[in-house]
Residue frames as qw, qx, qy, qz and C-alpha x, y, z in Angstrom:
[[0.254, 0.518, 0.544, -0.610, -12.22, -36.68, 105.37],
 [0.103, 0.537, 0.763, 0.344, -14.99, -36.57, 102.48],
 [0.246, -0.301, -0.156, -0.908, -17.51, -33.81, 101.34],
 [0.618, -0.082, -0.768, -0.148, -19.59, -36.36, 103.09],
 [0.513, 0.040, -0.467, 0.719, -17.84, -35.75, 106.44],
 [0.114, -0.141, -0.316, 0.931, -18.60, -32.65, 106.70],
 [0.397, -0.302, -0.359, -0.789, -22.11, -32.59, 105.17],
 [0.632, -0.379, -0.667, 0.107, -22.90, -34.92, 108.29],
 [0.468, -0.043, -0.285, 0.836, -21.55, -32.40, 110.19],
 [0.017, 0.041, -0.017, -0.999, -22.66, -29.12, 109.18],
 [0.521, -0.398, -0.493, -0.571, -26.33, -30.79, 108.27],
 [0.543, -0.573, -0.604, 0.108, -26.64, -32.02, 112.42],
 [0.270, -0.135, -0.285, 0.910, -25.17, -28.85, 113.38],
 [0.260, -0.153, -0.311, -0.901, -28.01, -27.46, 111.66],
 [0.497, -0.409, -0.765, -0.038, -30.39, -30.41, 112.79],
 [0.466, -0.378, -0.572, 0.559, -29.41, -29.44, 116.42],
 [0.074, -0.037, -0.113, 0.990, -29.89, -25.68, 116.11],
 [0.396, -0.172, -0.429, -0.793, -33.34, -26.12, 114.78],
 [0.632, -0.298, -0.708, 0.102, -34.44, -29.28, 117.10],
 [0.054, -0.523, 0.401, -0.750, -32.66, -27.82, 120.37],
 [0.916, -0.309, 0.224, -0.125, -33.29, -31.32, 122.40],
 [0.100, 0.596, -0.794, -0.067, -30.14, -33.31, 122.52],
 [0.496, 0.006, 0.829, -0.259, -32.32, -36.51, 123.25],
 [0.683, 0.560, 0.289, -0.369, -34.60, -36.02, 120.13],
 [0.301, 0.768, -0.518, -0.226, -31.15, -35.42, 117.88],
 [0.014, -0.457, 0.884, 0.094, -29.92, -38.87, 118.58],
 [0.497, 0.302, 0.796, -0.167, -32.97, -40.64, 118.40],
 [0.536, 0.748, -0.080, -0.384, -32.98, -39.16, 115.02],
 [0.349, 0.715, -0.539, -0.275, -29.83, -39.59, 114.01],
 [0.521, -0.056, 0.811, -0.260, -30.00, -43.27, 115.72],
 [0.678, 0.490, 0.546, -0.052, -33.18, -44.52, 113.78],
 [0.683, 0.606, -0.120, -0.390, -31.87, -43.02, 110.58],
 [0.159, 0.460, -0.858, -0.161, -28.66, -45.16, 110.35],
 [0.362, 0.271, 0.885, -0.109, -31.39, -48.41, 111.16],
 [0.628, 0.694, 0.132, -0.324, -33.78, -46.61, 108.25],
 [0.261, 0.701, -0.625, -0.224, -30.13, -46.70, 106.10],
 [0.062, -0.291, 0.937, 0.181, -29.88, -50.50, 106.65],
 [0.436, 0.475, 0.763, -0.045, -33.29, -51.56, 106.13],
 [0.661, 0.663, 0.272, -0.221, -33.16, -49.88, 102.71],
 [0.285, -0.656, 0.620, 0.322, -30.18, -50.68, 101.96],
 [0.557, 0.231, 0.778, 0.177, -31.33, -53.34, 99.55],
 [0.458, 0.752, 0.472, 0.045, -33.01, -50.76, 97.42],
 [0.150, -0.981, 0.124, 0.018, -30.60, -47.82, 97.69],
 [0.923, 0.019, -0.288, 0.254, -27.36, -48.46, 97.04],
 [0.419, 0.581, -0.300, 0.630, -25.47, -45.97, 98.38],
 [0.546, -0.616, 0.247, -0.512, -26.86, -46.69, 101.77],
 [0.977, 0.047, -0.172, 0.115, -24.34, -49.65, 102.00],
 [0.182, 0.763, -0.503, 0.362, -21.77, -49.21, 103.93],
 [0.483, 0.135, -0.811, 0.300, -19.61, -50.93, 106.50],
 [0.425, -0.810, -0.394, -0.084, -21.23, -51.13, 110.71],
 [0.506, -0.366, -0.219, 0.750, -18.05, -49.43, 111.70],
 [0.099, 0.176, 0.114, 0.973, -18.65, -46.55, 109.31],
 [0.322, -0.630, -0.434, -0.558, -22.38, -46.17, 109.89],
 [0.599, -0.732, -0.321, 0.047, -22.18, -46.40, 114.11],
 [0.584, -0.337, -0.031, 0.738, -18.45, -44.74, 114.37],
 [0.307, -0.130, 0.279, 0.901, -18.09, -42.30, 111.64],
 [0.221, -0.525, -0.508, -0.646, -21.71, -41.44, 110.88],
 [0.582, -0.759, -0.259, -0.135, -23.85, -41.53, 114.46],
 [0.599, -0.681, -0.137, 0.398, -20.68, -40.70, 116.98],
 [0.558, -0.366, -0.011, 0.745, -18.54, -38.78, 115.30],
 [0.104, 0.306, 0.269, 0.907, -19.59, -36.53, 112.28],
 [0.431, -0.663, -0.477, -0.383, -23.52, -36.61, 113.61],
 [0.487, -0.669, -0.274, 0.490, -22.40, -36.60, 118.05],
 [0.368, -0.187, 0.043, 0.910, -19.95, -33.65, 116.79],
 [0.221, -0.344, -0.310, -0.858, -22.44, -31.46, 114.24],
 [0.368, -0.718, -0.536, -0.248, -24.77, -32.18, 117.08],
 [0.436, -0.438, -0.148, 0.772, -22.23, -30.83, 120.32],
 [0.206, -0.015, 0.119, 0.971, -21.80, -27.85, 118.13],
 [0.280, -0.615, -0.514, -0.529, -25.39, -27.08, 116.88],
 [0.446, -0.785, -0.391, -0.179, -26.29, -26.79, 120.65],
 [0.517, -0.273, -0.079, 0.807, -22.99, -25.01, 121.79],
 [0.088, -0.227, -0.212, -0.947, -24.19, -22.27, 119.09],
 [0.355, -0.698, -0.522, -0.337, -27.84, -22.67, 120.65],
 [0.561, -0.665, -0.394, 0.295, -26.43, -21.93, 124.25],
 [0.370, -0.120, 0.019, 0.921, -23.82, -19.41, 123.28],
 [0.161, -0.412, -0.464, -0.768, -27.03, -17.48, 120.81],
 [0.409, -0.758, -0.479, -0.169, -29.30, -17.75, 124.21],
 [0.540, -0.590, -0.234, 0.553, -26.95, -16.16, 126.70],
 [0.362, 0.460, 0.193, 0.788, -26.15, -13.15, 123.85],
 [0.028, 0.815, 0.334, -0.472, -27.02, -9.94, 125.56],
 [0.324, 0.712, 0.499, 0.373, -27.91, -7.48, 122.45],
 [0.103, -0.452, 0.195, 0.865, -26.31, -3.62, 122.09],
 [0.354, 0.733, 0.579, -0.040, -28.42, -2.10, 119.65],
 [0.133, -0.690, 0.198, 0.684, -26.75, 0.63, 117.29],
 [0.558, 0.743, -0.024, -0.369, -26.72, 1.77, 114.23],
 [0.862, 0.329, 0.238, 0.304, -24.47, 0.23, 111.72],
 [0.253, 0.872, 0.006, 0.420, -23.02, 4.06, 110.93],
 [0.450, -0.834, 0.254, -0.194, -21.26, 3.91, 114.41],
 [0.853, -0.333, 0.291, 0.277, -19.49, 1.30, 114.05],
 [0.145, 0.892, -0.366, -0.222, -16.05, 2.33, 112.69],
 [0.135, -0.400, 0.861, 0.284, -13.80, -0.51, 111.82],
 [0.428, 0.242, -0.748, -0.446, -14.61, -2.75, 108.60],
 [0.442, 0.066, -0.887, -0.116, -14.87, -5.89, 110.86],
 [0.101, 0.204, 0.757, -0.613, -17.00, -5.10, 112.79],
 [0.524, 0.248, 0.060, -0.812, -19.34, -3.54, 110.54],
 [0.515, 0.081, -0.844, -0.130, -19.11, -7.01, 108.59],
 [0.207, 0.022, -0.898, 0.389, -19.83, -8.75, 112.14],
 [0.428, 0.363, 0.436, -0.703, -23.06, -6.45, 113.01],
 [0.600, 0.421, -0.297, -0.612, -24.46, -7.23, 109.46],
 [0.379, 0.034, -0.921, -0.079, -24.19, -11.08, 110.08],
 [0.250, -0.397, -0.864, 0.184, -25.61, -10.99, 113.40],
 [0.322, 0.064, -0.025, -0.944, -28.27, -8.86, 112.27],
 [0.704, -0.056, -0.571, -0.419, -30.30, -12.23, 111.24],
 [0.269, 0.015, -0.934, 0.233, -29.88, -13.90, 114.54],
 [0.174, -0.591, -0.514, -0.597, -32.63, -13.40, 116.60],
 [0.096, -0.565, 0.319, -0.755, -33.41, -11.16, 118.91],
 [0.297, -0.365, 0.806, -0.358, -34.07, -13.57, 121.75],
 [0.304, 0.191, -0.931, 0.058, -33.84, -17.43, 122.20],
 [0.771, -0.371, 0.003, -0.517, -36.79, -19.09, 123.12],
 [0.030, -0.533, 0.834, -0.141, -35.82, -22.18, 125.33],
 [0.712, -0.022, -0.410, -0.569, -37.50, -25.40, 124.60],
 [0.512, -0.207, 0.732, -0.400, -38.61, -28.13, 126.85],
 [0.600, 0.102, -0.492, -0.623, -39.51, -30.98, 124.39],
 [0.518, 0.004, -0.841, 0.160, -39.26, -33.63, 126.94],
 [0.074, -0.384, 0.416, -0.821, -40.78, -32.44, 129.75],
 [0.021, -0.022, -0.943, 0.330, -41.53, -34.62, 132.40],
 [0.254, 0.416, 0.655, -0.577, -44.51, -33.14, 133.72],
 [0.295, 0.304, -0.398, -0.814, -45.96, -32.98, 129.99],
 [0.721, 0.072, 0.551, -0.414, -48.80, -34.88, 129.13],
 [0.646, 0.050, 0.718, 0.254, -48.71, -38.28, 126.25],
 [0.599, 0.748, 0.270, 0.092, -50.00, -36.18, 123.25],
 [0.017, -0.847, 0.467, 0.255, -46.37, -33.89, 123.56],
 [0.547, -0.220, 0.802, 0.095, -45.11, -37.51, 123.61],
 [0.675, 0.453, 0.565, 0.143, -46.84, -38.64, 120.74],
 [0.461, 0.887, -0.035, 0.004, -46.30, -35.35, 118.65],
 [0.496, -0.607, 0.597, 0.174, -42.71, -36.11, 119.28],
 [0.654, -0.008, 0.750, 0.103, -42.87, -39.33, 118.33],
 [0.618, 0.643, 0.407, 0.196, -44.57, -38.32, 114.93],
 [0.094, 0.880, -0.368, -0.284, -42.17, -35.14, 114.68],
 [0.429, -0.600, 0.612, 0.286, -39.40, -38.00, 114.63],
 [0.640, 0.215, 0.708, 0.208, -40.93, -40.40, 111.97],
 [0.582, 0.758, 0.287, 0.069, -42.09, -37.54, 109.39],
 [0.249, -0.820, 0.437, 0.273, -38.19, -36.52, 109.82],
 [0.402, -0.254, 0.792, 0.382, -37.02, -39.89, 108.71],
 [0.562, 0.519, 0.644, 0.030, -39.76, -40.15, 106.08],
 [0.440, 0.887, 0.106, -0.092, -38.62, -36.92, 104.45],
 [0.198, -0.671, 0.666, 0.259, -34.87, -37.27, 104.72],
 [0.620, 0.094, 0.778, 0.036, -35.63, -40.84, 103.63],
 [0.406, 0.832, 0.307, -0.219, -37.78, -39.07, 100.91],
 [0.139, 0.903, -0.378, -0.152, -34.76, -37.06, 99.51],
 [0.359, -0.320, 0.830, 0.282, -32.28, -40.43, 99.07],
 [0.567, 0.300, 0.766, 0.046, -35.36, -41.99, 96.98],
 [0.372, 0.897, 0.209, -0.114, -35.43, -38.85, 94.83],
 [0.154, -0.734, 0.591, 0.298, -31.68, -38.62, 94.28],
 [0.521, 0.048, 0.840, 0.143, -31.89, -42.26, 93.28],
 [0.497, 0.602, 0.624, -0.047, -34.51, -41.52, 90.57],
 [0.364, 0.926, -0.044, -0.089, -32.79, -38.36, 88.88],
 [0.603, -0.512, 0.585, 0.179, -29.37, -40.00, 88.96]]
């Protein structure tokens, strides 16, 4: 395993926490590995083999950093919140533990981006959520290229 590896990883874990649609995450991570071969000509580091891009990029680092992303979404909605002072708590690791998940947030909104009974403009703002995704991720390889 590569820095690589895990930046696939830890970046759809992140993907997924922020998204919070397991259907929208793979039709991301989907159309970018088909944005990676159709600029693959210009880009070189977006050459790679089709086992690595559909095994080791879209099912396993990306299917896994998503699984987790929304394992932490469902575990972060079902939290039920104790409120106390920091000064009460008496052992080290805990006070360490309340002073991380101070930043989480105090409740979990649950999103419906697919919802059936939604009408074609959700659909469309989707649809354009998904392209100005690949256009700025895209964005960020073509700017790596150029300061390189």
């Amino acid at each position: 395993m590569d820095v690589f590896a895990f930046g696939h990883f830890f970046g759809w874990a992140m993907k997924a926490m922020l998204v919070r649609h397991y259907g929208i995450c793979w039709a991301i991570s989907v159309t970018w590995e088909i944005t990676e071969m159709a600029f693959a000509h210009l880009l070189p580091n977006f050459k790679e083999c089709w086992w690595d891009a559909i095994v080791l990029d879209v099912l396993l680092c990306n299917g896994l950093g998503i699984w987790f992303g929304m394992w932490i979404c469902e575990k972060l909605e079902m939290r039920t919140y104790k409120w106390e002072s920091i000064k009460d708590i008496q052992t080290t690791t805990g006070k360490i533990r309340r002073a991380l998940l101070q930043f989480t947030p105090a409740s979990w909104t649950h999103v419906r981006w697919m919802d059936p009974t939604c009408t074609y403009m959700r659909f469309l703002a989707v649809t354009e959520l998904v392209i100005f995704w690949q256009v700025t991720e895209l964005n960020t390889f073509f700017l790596k290229h150029i300061f390189e």
